[in-house]
PDB file of N, CA, C and O in Angstrom:
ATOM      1  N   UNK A   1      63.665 111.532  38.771  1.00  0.00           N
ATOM      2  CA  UNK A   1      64.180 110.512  37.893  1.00  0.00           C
ATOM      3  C   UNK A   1      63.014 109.655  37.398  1.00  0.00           C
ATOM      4  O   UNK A   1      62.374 109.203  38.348  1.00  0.00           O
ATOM      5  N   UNK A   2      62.526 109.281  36.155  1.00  0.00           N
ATOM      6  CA  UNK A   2      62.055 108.235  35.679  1.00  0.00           C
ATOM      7  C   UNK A   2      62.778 107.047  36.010  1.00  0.00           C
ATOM      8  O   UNK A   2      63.991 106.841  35.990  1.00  0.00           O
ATOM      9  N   UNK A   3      61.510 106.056  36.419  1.00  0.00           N
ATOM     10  CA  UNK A   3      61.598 104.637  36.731  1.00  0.00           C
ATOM     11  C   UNK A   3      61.332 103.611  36.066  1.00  0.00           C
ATOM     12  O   UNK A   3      61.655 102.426  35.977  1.00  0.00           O
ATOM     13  N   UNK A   4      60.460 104.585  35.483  1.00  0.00           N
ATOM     14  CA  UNK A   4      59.505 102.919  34.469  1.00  0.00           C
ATOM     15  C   UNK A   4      59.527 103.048  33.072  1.00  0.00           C
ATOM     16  O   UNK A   4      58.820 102.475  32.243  1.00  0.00           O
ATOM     17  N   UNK A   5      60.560 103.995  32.885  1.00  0.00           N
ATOM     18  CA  UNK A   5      60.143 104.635  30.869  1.00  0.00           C
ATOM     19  C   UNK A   5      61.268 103.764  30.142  1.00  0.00           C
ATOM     20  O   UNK A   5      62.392 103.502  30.569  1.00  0.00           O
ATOM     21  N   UNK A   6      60.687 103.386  28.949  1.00  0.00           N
ATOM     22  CA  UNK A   6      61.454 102.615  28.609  1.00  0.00           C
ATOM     23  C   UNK A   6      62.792 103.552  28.006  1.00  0.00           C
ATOM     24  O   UNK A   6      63.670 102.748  27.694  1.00  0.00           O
ATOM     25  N   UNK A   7      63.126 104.601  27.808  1.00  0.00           N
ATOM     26  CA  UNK A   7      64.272 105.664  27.861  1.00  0.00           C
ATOM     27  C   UNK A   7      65.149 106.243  28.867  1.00  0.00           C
ATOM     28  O   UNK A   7      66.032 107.098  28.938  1.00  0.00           O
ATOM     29  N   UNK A   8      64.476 105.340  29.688  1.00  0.00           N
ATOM     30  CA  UNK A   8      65.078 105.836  30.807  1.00  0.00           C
ATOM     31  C   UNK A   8      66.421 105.716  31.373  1.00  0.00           C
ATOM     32  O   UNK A   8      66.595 105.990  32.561  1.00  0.00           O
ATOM     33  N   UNK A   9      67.562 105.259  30.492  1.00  0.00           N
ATOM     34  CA  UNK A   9      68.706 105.903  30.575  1.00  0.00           C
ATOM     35  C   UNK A   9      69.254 107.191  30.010  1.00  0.00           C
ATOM     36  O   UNK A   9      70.148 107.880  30.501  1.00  0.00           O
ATOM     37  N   UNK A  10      68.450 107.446  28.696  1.00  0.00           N
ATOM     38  CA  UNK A  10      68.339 108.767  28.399  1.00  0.00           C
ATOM     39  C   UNK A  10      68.352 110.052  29.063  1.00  0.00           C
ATOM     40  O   UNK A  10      69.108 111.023  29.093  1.00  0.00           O
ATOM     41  N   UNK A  11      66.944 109.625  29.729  1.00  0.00           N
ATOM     42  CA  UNK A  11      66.446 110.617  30.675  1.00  0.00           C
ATOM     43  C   UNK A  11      67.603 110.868  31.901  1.00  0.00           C
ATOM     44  O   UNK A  11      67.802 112.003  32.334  1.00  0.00           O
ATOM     45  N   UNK A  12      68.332 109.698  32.404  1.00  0.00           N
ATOM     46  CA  UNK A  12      68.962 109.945  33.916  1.00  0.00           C
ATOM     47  C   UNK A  12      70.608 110.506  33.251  1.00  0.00           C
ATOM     48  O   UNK A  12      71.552 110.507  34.041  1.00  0.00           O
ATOM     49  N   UNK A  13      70.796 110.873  32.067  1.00  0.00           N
ATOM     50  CA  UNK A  13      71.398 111.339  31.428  1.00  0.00           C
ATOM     51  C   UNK A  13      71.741 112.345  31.144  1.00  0.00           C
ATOM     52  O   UNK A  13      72.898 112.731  30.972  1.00  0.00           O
ATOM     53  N   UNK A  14      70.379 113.141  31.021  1.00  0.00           N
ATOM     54  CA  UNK A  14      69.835 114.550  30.471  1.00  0.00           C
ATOM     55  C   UNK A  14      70.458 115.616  32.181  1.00  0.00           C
ATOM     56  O   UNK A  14      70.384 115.419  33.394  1.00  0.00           O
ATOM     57  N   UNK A  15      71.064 116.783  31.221  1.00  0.00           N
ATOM     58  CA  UNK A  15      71.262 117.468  32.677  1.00  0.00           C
ATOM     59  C   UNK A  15      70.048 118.420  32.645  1.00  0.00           C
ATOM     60  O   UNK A  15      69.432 118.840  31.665  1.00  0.00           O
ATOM     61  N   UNK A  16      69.852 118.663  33.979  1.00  0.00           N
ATOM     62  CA  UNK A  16      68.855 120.041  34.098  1.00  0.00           C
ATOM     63  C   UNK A  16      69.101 121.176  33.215  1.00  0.00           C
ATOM     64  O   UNK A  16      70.266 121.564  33.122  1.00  0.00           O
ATOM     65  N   UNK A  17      68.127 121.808  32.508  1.00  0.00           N
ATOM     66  CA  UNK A  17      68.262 123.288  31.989  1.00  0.00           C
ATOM     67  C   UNK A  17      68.270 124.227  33.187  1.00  0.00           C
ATOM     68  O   UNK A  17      67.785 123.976  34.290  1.00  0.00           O
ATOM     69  N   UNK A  18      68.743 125.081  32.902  1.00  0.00           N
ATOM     70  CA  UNK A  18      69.137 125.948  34.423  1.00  0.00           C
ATOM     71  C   UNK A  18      67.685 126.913  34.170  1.00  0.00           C
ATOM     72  O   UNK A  18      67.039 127.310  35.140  1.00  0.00           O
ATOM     73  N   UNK A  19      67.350 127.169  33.008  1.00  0.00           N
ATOM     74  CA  UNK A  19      65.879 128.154  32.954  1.00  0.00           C
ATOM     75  C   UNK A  19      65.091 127.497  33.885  1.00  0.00           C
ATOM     76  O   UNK A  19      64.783 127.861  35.020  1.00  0.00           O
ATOM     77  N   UNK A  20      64.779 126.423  33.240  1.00  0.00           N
ATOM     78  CA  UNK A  20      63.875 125.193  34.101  1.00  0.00           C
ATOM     79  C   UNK A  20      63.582 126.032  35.299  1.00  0.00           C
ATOM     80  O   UNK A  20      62.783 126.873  35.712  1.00  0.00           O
ATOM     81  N   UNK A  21      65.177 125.029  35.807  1.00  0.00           N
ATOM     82  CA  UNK A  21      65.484 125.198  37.535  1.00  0.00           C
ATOM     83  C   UNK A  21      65.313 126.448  37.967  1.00  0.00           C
ATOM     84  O   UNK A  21      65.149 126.486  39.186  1.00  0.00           O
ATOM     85  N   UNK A  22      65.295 127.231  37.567  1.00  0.00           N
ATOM     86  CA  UNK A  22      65.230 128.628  37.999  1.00  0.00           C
ATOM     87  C   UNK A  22      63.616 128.866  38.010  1.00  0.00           C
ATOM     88  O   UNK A  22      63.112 129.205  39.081  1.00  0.00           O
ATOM     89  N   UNK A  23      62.813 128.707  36.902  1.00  0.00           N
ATOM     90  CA  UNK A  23      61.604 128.968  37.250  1.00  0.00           C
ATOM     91  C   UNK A  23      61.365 127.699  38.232  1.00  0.00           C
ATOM     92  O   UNK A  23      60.820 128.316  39.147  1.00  0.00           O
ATOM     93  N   UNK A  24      61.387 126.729  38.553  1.00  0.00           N
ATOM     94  CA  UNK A  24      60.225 125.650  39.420  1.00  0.00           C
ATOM     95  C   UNK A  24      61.196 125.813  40.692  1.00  0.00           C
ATOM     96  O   UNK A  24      60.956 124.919  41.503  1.00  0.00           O
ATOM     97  N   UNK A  25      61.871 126.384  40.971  1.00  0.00           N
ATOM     98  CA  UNK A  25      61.686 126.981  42.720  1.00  0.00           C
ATOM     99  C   UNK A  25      60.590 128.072  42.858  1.00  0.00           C
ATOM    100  O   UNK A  25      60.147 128.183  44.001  1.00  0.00           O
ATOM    101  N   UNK A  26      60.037 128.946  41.867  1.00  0.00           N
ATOM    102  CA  UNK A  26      59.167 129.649  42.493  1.00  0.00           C
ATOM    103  C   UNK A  26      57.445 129.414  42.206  1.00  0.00           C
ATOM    104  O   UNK A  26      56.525 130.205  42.416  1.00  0.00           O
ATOM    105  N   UNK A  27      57.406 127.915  41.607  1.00  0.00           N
ATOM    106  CA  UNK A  27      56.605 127.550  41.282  1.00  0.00           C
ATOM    107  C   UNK A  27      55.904 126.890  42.659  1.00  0.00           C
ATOM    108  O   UNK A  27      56.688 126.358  43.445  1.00  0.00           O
ATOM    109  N   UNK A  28      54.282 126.894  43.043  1.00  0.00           N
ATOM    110  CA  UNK A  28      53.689 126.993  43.672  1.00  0.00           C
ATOM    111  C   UNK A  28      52.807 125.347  43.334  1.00  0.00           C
ATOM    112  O   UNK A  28      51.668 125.355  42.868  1.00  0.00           O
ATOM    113  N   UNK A  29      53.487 124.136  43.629  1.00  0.00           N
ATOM    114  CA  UNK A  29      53.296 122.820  43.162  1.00  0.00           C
ATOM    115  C   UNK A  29      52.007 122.691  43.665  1.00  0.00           C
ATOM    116  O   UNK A  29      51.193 122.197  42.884  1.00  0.00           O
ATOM    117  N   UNK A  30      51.435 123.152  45.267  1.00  0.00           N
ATOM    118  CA  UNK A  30      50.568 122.626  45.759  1.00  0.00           C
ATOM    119  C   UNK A  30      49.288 122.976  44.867  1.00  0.00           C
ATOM    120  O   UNK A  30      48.434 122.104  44.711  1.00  0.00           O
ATOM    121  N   UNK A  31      49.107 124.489  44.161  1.00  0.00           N
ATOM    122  CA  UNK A  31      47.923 124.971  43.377  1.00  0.00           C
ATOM    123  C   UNK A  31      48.048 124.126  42.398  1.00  0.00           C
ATOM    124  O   UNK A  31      46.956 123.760  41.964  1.00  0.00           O
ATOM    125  N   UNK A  32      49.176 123.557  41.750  1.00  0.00           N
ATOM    126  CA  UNK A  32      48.800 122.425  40.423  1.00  0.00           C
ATOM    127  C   UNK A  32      48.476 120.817  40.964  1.00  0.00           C
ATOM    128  O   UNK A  32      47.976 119.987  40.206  1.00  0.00           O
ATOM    129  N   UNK A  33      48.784 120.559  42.171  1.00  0.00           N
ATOM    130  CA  UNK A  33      48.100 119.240  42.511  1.00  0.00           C
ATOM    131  C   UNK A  33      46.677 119.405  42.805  1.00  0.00           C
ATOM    132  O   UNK A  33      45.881 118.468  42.737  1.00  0.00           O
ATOM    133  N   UNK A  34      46.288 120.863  43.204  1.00  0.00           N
ATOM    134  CA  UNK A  34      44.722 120.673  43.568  1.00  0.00           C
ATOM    135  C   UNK A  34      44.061 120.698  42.294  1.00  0.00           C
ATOM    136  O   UNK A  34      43.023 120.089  42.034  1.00  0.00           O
ATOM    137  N   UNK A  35      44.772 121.497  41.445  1.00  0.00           N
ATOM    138  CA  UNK A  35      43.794 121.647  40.626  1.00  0.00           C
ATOM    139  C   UNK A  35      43.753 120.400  39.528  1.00  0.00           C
ATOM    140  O   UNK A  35      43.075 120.444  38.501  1.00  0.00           O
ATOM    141  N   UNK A  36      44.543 119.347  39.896  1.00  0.00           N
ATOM    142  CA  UNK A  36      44.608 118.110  39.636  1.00  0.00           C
ATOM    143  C   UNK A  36      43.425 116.863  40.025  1.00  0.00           C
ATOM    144  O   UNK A  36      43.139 115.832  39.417  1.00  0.00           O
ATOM    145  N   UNK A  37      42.965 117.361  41.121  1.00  0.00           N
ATOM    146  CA  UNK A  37      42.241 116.478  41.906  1.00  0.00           C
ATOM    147  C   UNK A  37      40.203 117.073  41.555  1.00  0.00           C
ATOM    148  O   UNK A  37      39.186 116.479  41.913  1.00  0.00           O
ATOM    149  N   UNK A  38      40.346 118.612  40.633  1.00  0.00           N
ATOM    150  CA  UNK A  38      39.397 118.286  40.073  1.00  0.00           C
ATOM    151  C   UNK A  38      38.822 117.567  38.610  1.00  0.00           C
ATOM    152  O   UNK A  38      39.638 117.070  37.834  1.00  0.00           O
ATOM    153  N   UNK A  39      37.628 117.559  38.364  1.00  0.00           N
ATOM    154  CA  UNK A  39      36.900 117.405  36.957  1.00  0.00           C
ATOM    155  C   UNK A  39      37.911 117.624  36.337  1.00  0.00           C
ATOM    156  O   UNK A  39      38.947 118.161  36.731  1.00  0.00           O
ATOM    157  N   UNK A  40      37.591 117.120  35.097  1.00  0.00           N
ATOM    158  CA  UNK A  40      38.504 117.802  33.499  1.00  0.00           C
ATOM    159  C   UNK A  40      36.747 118.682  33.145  1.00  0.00           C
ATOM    160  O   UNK A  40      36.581 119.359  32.130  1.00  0.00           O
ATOM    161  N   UNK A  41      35.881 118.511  33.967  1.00  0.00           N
ATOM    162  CA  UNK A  41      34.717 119.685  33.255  1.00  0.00           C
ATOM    163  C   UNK A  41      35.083 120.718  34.475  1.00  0.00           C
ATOM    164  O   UNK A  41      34.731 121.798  34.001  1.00  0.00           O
ATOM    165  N   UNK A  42      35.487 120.921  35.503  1.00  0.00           N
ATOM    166  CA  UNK A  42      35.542 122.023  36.494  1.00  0.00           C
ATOM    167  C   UNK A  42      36.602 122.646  36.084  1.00  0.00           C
ATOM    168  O   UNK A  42      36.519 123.873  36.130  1.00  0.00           O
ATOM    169  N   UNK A  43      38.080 121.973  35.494  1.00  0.00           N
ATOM    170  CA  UNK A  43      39.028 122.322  35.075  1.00  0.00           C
ATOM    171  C   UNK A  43      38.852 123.106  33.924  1.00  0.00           C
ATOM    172  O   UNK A  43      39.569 124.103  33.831  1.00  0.00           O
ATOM    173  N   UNK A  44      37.991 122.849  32.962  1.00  0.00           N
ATOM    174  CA  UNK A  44      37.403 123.620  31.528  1.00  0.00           C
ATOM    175  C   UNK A  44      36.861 124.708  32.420  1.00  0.00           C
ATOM    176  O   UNK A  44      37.633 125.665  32.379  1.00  0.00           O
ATOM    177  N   UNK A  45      35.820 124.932  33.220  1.00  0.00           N
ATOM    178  CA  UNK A  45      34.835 126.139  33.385  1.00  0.00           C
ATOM    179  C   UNK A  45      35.753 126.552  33.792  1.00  0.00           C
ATOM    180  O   UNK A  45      36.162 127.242  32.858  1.00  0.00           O
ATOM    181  N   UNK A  46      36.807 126.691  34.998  1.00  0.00           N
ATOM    182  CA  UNK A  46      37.798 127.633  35.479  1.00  0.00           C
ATOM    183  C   UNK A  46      38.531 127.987  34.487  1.00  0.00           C
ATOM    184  O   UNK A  46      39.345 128.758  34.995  1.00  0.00           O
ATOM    185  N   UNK A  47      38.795 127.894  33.197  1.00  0.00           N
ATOM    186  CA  UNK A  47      39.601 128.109  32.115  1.00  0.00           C
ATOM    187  C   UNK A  47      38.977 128.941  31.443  1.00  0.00           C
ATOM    188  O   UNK A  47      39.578 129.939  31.043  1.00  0.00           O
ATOM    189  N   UNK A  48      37.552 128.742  31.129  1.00  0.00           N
ATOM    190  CA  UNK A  48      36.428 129.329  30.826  1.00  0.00           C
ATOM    191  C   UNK A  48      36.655 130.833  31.452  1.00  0.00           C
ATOM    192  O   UNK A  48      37.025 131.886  30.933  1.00  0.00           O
ATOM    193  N   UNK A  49      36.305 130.509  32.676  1.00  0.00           N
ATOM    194  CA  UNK A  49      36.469 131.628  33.533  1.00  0.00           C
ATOM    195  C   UNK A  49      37.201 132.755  33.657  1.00  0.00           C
ATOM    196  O   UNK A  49      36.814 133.867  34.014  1.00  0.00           O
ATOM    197  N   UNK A  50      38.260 132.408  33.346  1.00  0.00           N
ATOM    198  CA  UNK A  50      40.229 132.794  33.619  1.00  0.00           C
ATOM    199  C   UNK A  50      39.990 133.654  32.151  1.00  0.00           C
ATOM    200  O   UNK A  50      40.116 134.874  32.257  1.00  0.00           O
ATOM    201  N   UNK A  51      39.687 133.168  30.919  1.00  0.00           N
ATOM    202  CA  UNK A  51      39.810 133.458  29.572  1.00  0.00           C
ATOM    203  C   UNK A  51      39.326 134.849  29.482  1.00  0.00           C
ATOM    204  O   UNK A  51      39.931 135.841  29.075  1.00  0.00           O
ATOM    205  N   UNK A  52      37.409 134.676  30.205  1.00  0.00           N
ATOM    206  CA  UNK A  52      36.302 135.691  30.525  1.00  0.00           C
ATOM    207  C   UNK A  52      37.291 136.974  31.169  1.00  0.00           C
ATOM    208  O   UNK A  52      37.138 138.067  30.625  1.00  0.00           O
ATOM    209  N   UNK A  53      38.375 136.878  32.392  1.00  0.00           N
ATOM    210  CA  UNK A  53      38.473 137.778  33.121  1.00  0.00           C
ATOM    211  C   UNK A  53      39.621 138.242  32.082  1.00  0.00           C
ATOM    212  O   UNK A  53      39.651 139.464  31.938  1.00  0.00           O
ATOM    213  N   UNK A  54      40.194 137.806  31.629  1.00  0.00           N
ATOM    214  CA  UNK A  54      41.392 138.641  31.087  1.00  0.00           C
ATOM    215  C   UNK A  54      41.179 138.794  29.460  1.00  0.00           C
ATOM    216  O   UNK A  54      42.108 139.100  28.712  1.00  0.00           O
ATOM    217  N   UNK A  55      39.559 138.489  28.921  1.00  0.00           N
ATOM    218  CA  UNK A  55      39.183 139.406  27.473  1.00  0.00           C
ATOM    219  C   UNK A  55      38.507 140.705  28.652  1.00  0.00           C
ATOM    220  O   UNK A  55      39.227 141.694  28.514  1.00  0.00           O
ATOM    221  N   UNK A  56      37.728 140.901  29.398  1.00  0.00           N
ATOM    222  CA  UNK A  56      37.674 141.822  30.380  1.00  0.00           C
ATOM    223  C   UNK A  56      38.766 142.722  30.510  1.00  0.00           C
ATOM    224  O   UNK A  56      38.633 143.841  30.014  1.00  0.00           O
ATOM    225  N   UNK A  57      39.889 142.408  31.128  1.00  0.00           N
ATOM    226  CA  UNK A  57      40.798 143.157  32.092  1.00  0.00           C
ATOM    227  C   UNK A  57      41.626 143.727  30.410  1.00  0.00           C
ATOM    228  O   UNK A  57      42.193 144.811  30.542  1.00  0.00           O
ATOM    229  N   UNK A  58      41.685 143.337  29.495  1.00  0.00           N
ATOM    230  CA  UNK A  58      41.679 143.740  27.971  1.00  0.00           C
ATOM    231  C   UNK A  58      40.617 144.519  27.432  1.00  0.00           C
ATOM    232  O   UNK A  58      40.833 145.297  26.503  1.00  0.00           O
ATOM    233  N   UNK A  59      39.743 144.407  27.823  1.00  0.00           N
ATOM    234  CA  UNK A  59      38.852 145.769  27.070  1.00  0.00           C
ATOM    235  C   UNK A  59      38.738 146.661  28.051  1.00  0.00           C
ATOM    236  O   UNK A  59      38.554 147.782  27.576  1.00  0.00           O
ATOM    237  N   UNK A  60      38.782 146.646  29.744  1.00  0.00           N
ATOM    238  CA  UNK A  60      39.356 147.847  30.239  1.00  0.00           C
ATOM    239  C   UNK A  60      40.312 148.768  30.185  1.00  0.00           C
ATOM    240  O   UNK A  60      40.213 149.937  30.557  1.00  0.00           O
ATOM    241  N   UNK A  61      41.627 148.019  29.523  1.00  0.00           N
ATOM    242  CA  UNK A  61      42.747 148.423  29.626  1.00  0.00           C
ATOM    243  C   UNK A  61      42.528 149.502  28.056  1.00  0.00           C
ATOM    244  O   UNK A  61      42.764 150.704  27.933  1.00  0.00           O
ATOM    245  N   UNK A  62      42.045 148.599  27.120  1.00  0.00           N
ATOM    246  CA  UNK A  62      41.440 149.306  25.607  1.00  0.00           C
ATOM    247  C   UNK A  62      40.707 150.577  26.212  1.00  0.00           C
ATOM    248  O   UNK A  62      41.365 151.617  26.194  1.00  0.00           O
ATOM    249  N   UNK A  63      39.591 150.620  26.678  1.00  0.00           N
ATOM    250  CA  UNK A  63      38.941 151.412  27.322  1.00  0.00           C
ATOM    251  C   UNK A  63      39.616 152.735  28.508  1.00  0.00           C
ATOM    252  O   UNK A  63      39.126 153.862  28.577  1.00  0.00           O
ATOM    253  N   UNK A  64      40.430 152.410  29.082  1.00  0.00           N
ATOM    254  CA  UNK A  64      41.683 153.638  29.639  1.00  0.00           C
ATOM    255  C   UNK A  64      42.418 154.181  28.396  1.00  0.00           C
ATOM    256  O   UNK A  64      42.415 155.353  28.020  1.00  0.00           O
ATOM    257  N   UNK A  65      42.944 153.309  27.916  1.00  0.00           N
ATOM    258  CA  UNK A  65      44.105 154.070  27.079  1.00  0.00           C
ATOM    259  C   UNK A  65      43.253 154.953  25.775  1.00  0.00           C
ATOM    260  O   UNK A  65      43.977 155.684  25.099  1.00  0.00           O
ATOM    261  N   UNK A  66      42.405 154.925  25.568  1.00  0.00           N
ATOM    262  CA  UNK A  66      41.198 155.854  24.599  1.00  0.00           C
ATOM    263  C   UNK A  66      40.901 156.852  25.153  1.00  0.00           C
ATOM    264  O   UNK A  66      40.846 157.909  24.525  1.00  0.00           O
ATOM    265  N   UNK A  67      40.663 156.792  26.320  1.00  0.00           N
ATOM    266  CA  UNK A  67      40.275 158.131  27.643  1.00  0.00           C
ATOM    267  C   UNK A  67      41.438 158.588  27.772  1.00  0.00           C
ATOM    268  O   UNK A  67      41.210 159.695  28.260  1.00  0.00           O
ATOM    269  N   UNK A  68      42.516 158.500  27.672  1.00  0.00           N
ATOM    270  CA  UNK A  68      43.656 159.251  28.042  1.00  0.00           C
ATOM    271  C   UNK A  68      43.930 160.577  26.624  1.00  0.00           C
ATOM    272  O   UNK A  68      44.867 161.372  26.695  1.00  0.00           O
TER     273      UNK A  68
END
């Protein structure tokens, strides 16, 4: 529930979307608070990073399906 928004009867209003609810039980909160508690520059290079592995894991996949 919002406490402090100035909409905030709106909000305590609003019912849950059931998609929502359905995905954030299998959502894994603790990996988004850590990765909360770094940099917004450590947060960029791991993004950096993440981007690097999967134009990679994309030109392997390019690279199998040509060999086949």
């Amino acid at each position: 529930m919002v406490t402090d928004h100035p909409n905030r009867e709106r909000y305590d209003r609003l019912e849950p979307d059931p998609v929502i609810e359905a995905y954030k039980q299998d959502l894994d909160r603790t990996l988004l608070r850590e990765n909360l508690t770094r940099s917004v520059t450590d947060r960029v290079t791991n993004l950096i990073a993440l981007q690097r592995l999967a134009a990679e894991g994309r030109a392997a996949g390019e690279r199998a399906a040509r060999e086949r």
